[in-house]
C-alpha positions in Angstrom: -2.8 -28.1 -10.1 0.2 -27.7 -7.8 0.6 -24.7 -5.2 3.5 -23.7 -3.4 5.4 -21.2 -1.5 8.7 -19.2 -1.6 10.3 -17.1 0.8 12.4 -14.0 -0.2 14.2 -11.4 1.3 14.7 -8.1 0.0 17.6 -5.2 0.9 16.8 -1.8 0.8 18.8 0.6 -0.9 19.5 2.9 2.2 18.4 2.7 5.4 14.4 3.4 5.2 13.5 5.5 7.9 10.0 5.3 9.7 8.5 6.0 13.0 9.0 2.8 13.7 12.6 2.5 13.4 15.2 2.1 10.5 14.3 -1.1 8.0 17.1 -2.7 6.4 15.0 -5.8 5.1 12.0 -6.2 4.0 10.4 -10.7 3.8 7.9 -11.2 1.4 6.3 -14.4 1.2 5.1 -15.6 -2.8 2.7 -18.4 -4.0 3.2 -19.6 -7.2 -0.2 -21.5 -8.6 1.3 -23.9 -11.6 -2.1 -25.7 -13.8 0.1 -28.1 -14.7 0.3 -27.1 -18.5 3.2 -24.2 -18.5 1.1 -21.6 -16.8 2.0 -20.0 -13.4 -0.2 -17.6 -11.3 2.3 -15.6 -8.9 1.2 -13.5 -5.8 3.1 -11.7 -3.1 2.1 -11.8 0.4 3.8 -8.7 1.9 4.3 -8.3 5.7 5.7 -5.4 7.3 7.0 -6.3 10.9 5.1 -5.0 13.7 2.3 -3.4 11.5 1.0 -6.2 9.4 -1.5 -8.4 11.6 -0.2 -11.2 10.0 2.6 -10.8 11.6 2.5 -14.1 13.3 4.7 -16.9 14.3 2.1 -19.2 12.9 1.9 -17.1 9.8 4.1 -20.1 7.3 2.0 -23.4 8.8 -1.1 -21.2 7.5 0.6 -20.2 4.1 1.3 -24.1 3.8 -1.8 -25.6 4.9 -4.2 -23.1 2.7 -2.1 -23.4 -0.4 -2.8 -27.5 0.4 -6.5 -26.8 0.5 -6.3 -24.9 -3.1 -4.2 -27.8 -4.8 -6.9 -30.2 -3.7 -9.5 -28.1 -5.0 -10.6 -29.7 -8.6 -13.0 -26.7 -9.7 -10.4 -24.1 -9.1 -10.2 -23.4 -12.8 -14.0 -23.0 -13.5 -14.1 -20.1 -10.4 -14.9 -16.8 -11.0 -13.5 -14.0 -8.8 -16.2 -13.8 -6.4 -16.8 -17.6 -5.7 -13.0 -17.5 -4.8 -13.3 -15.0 -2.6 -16.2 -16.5 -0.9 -13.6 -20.0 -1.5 -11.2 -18.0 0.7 -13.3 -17.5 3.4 -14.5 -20.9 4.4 -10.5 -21.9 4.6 -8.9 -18.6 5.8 -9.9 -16.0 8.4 -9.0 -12.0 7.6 -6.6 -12.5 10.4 -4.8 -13.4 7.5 -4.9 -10.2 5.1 -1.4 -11.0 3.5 -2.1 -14.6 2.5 -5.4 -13.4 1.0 -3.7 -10.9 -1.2 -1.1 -13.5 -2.4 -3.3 -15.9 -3.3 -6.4 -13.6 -4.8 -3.2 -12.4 -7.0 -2.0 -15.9 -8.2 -5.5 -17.1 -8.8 -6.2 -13.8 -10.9 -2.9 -13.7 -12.5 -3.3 -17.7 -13.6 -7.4 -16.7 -14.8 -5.9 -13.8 -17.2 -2.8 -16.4 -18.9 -0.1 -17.0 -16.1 1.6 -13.1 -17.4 1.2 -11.1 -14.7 -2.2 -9.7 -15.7 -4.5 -9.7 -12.8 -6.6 -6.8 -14.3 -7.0 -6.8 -18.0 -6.8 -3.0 -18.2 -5.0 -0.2 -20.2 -2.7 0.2 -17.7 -1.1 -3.0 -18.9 -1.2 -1.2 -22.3 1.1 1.6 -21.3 -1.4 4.0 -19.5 -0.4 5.4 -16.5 -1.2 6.4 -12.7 0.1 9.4 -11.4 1.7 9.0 -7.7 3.4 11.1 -4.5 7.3 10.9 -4.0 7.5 9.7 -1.0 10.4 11.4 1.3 11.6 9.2 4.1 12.6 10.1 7.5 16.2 11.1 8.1 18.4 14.0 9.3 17.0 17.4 7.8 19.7 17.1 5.2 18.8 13.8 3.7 15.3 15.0 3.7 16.3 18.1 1.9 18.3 16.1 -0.6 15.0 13.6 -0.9 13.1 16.3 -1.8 15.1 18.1 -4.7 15.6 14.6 -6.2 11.6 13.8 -6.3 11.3 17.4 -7.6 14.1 17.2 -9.9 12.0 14.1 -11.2 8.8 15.9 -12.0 6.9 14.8 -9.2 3.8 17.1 -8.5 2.8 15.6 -5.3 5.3 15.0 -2.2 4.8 12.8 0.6 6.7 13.0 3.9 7.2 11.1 6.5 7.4 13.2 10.2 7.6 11.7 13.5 11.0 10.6 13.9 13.2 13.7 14.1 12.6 16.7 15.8 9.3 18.1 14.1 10.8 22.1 14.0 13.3 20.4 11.3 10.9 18.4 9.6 9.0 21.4 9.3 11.8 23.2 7.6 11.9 20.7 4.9 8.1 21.4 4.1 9.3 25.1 4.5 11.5 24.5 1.6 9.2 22.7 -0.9 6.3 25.8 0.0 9.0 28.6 -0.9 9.5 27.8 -3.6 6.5 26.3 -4.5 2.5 26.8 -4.1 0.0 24.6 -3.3 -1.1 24.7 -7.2 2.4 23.6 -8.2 3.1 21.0 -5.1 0.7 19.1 -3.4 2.1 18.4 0.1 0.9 15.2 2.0 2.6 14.2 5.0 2.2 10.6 7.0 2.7 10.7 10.7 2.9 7.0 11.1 0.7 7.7 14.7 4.0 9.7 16.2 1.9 12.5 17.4 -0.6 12.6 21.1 -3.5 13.8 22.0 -1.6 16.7 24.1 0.8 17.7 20.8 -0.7 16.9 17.8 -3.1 20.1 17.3 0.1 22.5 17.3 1.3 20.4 14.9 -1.8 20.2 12.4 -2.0 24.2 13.3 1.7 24.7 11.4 0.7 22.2 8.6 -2.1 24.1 7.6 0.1 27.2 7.6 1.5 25.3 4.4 -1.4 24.6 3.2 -0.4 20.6 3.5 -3.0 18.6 1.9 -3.5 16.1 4.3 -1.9 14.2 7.3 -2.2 10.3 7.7 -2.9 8.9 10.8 -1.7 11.7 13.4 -2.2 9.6 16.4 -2.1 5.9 17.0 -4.9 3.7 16.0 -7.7 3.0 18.2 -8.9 6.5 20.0 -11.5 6.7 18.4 -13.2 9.7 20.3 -9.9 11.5 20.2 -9.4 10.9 16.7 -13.3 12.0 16.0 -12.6 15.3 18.2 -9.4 15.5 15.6 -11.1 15.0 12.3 -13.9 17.6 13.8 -11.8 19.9 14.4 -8.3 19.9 12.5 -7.3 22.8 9.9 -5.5 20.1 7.8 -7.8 17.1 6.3 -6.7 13.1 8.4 -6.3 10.2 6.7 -7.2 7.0 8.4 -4.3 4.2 7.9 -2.9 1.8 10.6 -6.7 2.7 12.3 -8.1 0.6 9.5 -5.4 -2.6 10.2 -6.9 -5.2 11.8 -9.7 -8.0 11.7 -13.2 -5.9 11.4 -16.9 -6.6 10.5 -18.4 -4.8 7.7 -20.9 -3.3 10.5 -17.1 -2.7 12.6 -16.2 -1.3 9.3 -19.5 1.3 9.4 -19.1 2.1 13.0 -15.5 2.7 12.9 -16.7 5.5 9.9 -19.5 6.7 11.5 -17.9 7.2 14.6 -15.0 8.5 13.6 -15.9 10.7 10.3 -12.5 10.7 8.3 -11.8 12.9 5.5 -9.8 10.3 3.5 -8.9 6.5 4.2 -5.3 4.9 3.2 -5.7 1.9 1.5 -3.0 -0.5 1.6 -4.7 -3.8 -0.2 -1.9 -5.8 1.4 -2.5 -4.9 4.9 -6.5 -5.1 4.6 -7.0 -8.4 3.3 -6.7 -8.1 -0.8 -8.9 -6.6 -3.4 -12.2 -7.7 -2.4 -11.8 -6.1 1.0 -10.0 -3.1 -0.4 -13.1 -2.9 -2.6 -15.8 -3.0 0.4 -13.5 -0.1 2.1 -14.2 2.1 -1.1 -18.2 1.4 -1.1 -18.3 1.9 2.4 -16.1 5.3 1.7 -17.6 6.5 -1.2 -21.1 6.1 0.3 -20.1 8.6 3.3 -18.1 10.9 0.5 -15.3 10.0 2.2 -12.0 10.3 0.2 -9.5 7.5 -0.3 -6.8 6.3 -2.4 -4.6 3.2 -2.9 -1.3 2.8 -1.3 1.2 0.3 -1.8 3.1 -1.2 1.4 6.6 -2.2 0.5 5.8 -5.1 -1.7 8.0 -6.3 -4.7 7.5 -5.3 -8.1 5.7 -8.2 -8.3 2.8 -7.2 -5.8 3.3 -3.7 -6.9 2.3 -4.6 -10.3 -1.0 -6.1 -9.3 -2.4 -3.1 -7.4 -1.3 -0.6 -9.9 -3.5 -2.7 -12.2 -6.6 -2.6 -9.4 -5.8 0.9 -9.0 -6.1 2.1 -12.2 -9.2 0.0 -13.1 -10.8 2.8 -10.1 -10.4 5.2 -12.7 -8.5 7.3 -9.9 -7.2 11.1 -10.9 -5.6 11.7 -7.7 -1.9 11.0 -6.8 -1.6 7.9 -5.5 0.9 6.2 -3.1 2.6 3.5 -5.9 6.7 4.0 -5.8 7.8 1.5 -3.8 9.2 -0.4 -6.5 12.5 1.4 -6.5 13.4 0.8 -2.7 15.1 -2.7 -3.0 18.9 -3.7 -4.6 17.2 -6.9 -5.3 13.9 -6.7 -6.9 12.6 -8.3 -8.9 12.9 -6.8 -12.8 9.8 -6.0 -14.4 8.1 -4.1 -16.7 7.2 -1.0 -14.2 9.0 2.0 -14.4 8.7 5.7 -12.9 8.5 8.7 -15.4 7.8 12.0 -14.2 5.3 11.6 -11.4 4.0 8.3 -13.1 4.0 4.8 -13.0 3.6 3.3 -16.3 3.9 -0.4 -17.5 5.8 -1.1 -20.4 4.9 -4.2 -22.4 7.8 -4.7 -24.2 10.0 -5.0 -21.2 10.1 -8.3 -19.5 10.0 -10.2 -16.1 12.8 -12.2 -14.8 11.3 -14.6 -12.7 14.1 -17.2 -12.3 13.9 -17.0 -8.0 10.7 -18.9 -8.7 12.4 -21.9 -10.2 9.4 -22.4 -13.1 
């Protein structure tokens, strides 16, 4: 068994606007599990600069030394999913979430045939997920051209991104969509990125709900917790938890952080929370409070995007979820994913190139 790592940088396609600034690049960070007998287990550990916690100059003498630790392990192949979790966790703390992910990806991919199945499911059979088009921040105009391009493409559900440009503008652009457009035709989500205070933010949520927005993810930024349970108690448009749920926690941090703050969804970005199993306890934990939730990818690759949109859709999920990133990058990676009318939908027949891995 031999494990190893690749770098790779990706460009964007235009300049990606957020509330944290413009991104022009985007690292990821792959591990490629090889048993030695023409198989190949590939994961993607995705960081996003600044967010991810991860984000650590220590983060590749980590990568190296764990991925040592696996190819020295000689019951790798008779593990189960669980027992490599629980593998995981004497050799790598969940200060680590985007190593986890890489490597619970390579170890699933290389247990379902080294193809880039890492759930056997019929989404790998041409069954699809439906998901939002996202609208990234710019000048009103390129909003409003975002928009008419995501509706021109069928999409049912629109996301947008507010916090960077004045919000009276921003507000125009979800002005357009609701003229022409109800709520039974266009579900509106936007993501504030934590752009908003405590002293603006409930003017804001106040006009959302005037266009009867579905939700708003993560108005304020992360760790208020009594402001943002006054929020959730209070607000006219339903808050999503996402950069609040980023970090190193406890399953009983996990409950209290719930408890406390009483959500109406959670944002799960598998990536940025430590992999699947994690992901997985978020949803108990959620679903146990009948708290809402659903899956969100975080600018990985196709090749990480195609292993949560096989997790997701083994959820049995019926809500738009937050899956398009694939599109983003000149230089992705090719692969069988492709976008169809408010879907993502994997098609068999198509095939990977995989040459930056050198296999």
């Amino acid at each position: 068994m031999k494990v190893r790592w690749k770098k790779y940088q990706f460009r964007f396609r235009f300049d990606a606007g957020t509330s944290r600034g413009i991104l022009k690049n985007k690292d990821s960070y792959f591990i490629v599990i090889d048993d030695g007998a023409g198989k190949y287990g590939i994961g993607e550990c995705s960081l996003l600069q600044g967010l991810s916690i991860d984000d650590n100059p220590d983060f590749e003498n980590i990568l190296q030394q764990v991925c040592s630790d696996i190819e020295q392990e000689k019951d790798l192949e008779n593990m189960g999913f669980s027992s490599f979790h629980y593998f995981l966790d004497d050799r790598i703390h969940n200060d680590w979430p985007a190593i986890r992910m890489g490597l619970e990806t390579a170890f699933l991919d290389l247990k379902n045939g080294g193809q880039r199945i890492v759930f056997n499911n019929d989404f790998i059979h041409g069954e699809s997920i439906p998901i939002n088009g996202l609208i990234w921040m710019g000048d009103k105009q390129d909003m409003m051209n975002q928009v008419r391009e995501k509706l021109d493409a069928g999409f049912s559900c629109i996301k947008t991104k507010i916090g960077a440009i004045d919000f009276p503008s921003e507000l125009e652009v979800l002005k357009y969509v609701r003229k022409h457009f109800g709520e039974q035709e266009i579900t509106l989500r936007v993501d504030a990125n934590g752009a908003f205070t405590e002293k603006n933010v409930m003017p804001v949520l106040n006009q959302l709900e005037k266009l009867r927005v579905h939700s708003i993810e993560q108005p304020i930024q992360p760790g208020q917790w009594e402001v943002m349970r006054r929020l959730c108690r209070e607000t006219p448009v339903p808050i999503g938890l996402d950069e609040e749920l980023i970090g190193s926690f406890t399953n009983d941090e996990k409950q209290e952080m719930l408890d406390g703050i009483q959500p109406q969804y959670l944002i799960l970005k598998p990536s940025l929370l430590g992999g699947f199993h994690m992901t997985n306890e978020w949803i108990g934990l959620a679903r146990s409070r009948d708290i809402g939730w659903w899956i969100t990818s975080a600018l990985e690759s196709n090749i990480g995007l195609n292993a949560i949109c096989q997790f997701t859709y083994g959820l049995k999920v019926t809500r738009e979820q937050g899956l398009g990133t694939g599109q983003l990058y000149t230089n992705n990676i090719a692969s069988p994913l492709r976008i169809q009318r408010g879907n993502i939908r994997y098609f068999k027949d198509d095939t990977w190139d995989l040459s930056i891995f050198d296999l």
